[in-house]
N, C-alpha and C positions, 0 to 999 in steps of 0.2 A: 285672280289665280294665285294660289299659293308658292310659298315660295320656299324649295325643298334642297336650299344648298346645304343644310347641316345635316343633313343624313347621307349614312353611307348609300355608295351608288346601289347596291341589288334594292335595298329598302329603297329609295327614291324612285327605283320605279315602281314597287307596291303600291308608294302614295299616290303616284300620278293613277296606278289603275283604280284606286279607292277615292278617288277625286270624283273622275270621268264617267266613273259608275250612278254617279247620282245621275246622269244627263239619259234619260231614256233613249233610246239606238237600234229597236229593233229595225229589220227590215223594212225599208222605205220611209223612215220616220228619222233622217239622218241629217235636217241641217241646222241645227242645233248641235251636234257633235263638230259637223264642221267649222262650224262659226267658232267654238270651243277651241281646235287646232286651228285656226286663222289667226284667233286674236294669241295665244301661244307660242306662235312663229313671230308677230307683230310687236310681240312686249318682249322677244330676243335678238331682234334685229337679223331676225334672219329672211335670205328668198323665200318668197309662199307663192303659191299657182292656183287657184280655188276653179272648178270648170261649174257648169251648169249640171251635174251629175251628183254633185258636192262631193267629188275626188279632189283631194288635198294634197299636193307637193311641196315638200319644205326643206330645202336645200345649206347645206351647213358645209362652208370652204375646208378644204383639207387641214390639219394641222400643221408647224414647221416640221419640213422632213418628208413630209407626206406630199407636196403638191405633185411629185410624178408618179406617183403611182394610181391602177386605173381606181375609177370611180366605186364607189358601192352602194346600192339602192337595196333598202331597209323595206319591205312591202310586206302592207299585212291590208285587214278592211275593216272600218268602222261599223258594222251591223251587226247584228246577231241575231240569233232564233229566238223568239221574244215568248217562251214560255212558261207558265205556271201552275203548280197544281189547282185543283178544283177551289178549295178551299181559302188561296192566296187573295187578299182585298186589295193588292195592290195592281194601278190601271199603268201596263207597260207603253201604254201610249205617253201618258204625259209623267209618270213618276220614274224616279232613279231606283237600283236595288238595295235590296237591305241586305250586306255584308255580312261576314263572321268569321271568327277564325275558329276551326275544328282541329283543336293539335296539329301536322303537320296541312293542312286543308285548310285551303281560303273556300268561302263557297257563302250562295246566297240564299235568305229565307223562303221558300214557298216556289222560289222563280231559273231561269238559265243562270249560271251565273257569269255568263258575258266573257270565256278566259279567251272561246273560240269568237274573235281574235282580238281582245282586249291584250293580250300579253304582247303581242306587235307592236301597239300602240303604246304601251306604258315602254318598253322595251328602249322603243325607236325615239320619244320624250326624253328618257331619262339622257340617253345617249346627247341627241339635240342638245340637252340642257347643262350638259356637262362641258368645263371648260380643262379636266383634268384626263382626260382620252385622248389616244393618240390617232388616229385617222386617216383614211386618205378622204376627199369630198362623198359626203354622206348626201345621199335624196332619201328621205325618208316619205312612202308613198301609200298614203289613204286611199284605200278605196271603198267603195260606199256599195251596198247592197250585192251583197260577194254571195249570200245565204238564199238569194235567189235569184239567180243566173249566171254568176260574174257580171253583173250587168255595169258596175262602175267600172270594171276593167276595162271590159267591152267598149264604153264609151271616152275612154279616156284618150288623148291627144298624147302617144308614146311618144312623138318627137323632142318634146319637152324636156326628152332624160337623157342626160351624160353616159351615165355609166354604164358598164354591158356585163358586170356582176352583180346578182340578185340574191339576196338571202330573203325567200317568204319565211317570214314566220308566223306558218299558220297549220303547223302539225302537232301531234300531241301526243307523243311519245320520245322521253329525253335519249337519245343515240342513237335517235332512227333518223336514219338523212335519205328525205323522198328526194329522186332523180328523175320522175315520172312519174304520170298519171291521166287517166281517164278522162275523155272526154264525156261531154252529155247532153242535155236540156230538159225541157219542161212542154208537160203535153196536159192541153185542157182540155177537156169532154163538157160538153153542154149539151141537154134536153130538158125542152120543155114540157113542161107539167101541169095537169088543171085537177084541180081539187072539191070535192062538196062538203057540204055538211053532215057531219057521221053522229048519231047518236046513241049513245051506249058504252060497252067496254071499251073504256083505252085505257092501253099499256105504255107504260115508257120504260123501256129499254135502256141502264146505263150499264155499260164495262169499261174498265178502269182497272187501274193497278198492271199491266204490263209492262213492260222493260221497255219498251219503243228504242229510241237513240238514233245516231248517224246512219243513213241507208248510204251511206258510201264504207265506211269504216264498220257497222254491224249487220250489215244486207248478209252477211255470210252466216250469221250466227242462229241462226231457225228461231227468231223473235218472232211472236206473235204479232201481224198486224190487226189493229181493231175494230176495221172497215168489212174487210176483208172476213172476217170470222163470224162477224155480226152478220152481212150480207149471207153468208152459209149458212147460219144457222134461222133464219126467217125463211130459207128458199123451205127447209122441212117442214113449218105450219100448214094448214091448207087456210086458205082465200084471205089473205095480209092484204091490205091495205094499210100505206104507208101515209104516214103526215110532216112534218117539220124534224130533220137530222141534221149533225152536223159530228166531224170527225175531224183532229188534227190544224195545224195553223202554218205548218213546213211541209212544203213536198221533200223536201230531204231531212227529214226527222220521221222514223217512223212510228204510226198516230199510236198511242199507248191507250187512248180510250175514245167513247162516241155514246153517244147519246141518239134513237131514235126511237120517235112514237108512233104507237102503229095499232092495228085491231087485225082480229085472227078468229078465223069459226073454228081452230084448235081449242084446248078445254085448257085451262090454268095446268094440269097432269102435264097436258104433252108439253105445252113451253116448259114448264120446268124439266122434264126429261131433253127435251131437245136442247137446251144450254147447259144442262149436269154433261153431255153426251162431249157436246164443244168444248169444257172446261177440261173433262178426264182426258181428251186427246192432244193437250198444248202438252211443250215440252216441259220438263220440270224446271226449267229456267223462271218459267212462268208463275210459279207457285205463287204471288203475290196475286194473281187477276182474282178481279172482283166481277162478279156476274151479278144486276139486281133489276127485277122487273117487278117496277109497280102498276095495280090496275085503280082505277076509277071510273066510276059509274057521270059521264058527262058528256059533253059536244068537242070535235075537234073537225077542221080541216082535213081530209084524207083523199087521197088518190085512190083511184079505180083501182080491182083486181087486177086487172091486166097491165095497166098503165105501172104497178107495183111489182108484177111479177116479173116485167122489162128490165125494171130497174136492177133488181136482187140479178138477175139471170146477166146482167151487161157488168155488174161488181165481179159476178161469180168469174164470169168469163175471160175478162181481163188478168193476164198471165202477174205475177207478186214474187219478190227477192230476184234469186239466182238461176239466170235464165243459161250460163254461159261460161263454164272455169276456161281460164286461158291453156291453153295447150302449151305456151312458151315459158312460163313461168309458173312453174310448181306452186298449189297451193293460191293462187292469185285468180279472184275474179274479174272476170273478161267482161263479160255483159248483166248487166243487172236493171231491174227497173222497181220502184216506191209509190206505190199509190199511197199518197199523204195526207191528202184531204179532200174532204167531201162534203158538202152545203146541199142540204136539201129546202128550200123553201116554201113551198107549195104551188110555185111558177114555174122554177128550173130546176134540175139537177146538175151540178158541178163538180169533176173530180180535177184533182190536179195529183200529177204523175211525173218524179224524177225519170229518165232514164241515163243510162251511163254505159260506155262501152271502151272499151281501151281499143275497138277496131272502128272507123267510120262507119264500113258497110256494113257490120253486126247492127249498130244505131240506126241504121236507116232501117233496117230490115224489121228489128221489133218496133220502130215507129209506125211503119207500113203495118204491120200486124195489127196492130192499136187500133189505126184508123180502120181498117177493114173490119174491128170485132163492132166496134162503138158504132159503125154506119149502117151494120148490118141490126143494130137496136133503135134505128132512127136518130142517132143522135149523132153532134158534128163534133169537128176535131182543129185544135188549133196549134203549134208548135212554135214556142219561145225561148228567147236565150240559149240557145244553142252553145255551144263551147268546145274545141278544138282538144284532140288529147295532147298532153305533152309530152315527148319524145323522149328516151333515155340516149343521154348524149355519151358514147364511148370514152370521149377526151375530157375533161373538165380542170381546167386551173382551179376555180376557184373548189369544187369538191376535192381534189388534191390537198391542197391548202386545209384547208373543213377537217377531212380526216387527218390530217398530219397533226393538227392544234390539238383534236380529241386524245388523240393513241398518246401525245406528251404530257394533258392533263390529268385521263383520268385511267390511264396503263391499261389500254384495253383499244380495240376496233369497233370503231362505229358499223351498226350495218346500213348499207346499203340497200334501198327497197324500191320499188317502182307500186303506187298502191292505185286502188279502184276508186276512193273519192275525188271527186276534183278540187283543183285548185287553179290558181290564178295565173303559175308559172307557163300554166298552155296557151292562156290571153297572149301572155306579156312575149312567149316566147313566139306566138306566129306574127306579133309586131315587130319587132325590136331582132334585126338579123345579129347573127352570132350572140344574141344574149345566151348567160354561162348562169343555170339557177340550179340551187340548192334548197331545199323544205325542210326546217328543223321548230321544234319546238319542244317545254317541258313536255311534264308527264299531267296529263288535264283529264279527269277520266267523266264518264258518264255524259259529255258533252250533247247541245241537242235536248236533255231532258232539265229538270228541276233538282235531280242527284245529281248535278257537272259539279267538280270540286277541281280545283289546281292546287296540286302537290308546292306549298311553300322555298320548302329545300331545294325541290326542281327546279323551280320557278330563280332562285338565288344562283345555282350554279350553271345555269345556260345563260343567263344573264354574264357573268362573268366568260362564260368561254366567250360569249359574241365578242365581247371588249378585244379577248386573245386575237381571234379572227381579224379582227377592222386590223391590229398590231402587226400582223402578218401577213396579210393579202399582196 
């Protein structure tokens, strides 16, 4: 492990995140990162907690001066949404990202660039590794596979933590301080499928180039999904039979492109009319979609007409986006749900489905819909990771504190927001009674896709206010 005492603090945590970035982390492929923070804690002499979940706590004693004042837990998660464009050769299983600096943008080749929540981590390192900060007892707290479900939160042993102020740093946008948000989970659709041998026309079906992004943070913004579009526009063919699809790799990233092959007693005329039809009706946001159907004369795997028209007709049906504006908060979505990926193999069909709702019983109520549309196509339903919303708490020391350090840094009022994507502060906060949390982070934009970029200067100047923050807590 490198050793980054000559550089200034905002750059030292750069390095740590230009370091950590070689170590592949997507979703469920996290203990390798862990072990990364283990042996990091273990070569500072500091406490470390490793659980079976590979959630990582690594506990750093107050400074002199600091010992009475309360504790402060640094929380962010080791995973990420492990995507890349079409074209990228690099395997996010076992390789690290390739890097770059774009003038004020860090950002990586082909792939996510890992800031969501990379910047936590470098953040809460750099902090750890500095013996020139003032303090009170820091837990800096890893959590592992946050990108599907909160699921390292979820399993994590709260007892373990001191402190009952919480700075996530896992937003992204520099002066926005989350005080709430959205609960949600994960809903999976399975039906099985039997397939023959087709010979003749087949089409394969690619679109691509769509904006996709966070279905918590862009669910609002009338993004095309490309499940969703696709499934619509094969319902106009007459007699599709469907073979091998696949759409998306995050249910909370929404799928920017999909791939399926398929045969249709429509004439080459009408598909292209019926996807020119689908193209002109996306929003101009969209202007980058690419539509492209190749045909060839050979044998495939296909589903029955009918077995096929199940399919298109159970995608159509399934309700997409913005199910639900909150009545209490102007502008702020209440209920939402993401269909994000879909696996078709010629066995089963598989969708997997964020939903999210700032109300319980709204969440119950489009999950019961779900199961009701999907049972009513023969197919079953399964509900994971579930996750508690987080409450906007009236009183807050430590947001007090938060806004006080911003308005003397940078002559101006943080806002205050309560938003629709989840975060961990809901886990941590129905563990952990009276914990006191705040959600800040730089300006990290296009996250979720291959366009993610973290603003440099951002990235430098939150970095220093947290210093303020730990100074004055």
């Amino acid at each position: 492990m490198l050793n980054f005492n000559d550089f200034p603090a905002s750059e030292k945590a750069l390095r740590f995140f230009e370091e950590f970035s070689k170590i592949p982390r997507g979703s469920g492929n996290t203990k390798a990162i862990a072990d990364y923070l283990v042996c990091f804690a273990k070569e500072r002499d500091l406490e470390v907690i490793r659980d079976n979940a590979d959630n990582v706590v690594i506990r750093k004693p107050a400074t002199t001066g600091y010992e009475n004042r309360p504790g402060v837990i640094i929380q962010g998660h080791t995973d990420i949404v492990a995507l890349k464009t079409p074209d990228c050769p690099i395997d996010m299983e076992s390789e690290g990202l390739d890097l770059y600096r774009d003038g004020d943008f860090l950002r990586a080749r082909g792939t996510t660039l890992g800031a969501d929540d990379g910047v936590a981590m470098a953040y809460a390192m750099a902090i750890l590794d500095s013996d020139d900060i003032e303090h009170p007892e820091i837990e800096a707290v890893f959590t592992s596979d946050e990108e599907v479900g909160l699921l390292g939160a979820t399993a994590l042993d709260a007892s373990v933590l001191h402190g009952r102020l919480l700075i996530n740093i896992d937003s992204d946008e520099e002066g926005i301080f989350t005080a709430g948000c959205a609960g949600g989970g994960r809903i999976d659709i399975s039906l099985p499928t039997k397939t023959k041998t087709h010979i003749g026309k087949i089409y394969t079906l690619s679109i691509g180039g769509l904006k996709g992004g966070h279905s918590g943070v862009e669910i609002h913004k009338n993004r095309a999904n490309a499940i969703k579009i696709a499934a619509e526009t094969l319902s106009k063919l007459e007699g599709v039979k469907l073979g091998k699809a696949s759409a998306g790799s995050a249910d909370n990233a929404i799928p920017s492109d999909v791939m399926i092959i398929f045969t249709t007693k429509s004439s080459i005329y009408e598909i292209s009319e019926a996807f020119n039809q689908t193209k002109e009706a996306l929003p101009e946001s969209e202007s980058d979609a690419r539509f492209n159907v190749e045909m060839n004369i050979s044998s495939a795997n296909l589903l029955s007409e009918e077995d096929s028209a199940n399919i298109l007709s159970l995608i159509c049906d399934i309700p997409n986006g913005v199910t639900r504006m909150s009545e209490v908060i102007e502008g702020l979505v209440e209920t939402s749900l993401n269909m994000g990926i879909m696996k078709l193999d010629g066995k089963t069909l598989e969708l997997t489905i964020s939903v999210r709702s700032a109300v319980g019983a709204e969440k119950a109520k489009l999950i019961a819909k779900i199961k009701e549309i999907a049972g009513a196509h023969g197919a079953t339903v399964g509900v994971r990771g579930e996750y508690p919303a987080w409450e906007y708490r009236k009183e807050s020391h430590l947001r007090d504190v938060m806004c006080k350090v911003y308005r003397e840094m940078y002559g101006k009022d943080a806002t205050v927001v309560t938003i629709h994507a989840g975060l961990e502060c809901g886990i941590f906060s129905d563990k952990v009674e009276g914990l006191d949390c705040v959600s800040i982070g730089p300006d990290n934009h296009d996250i979720h896709t291959p366009d993610e970029r973290l603003s440099l200067s951002s990235f430098n100047r939150v970095y220093e206010y947290i210093i303020n923050v730990l100074k004055n807590v």
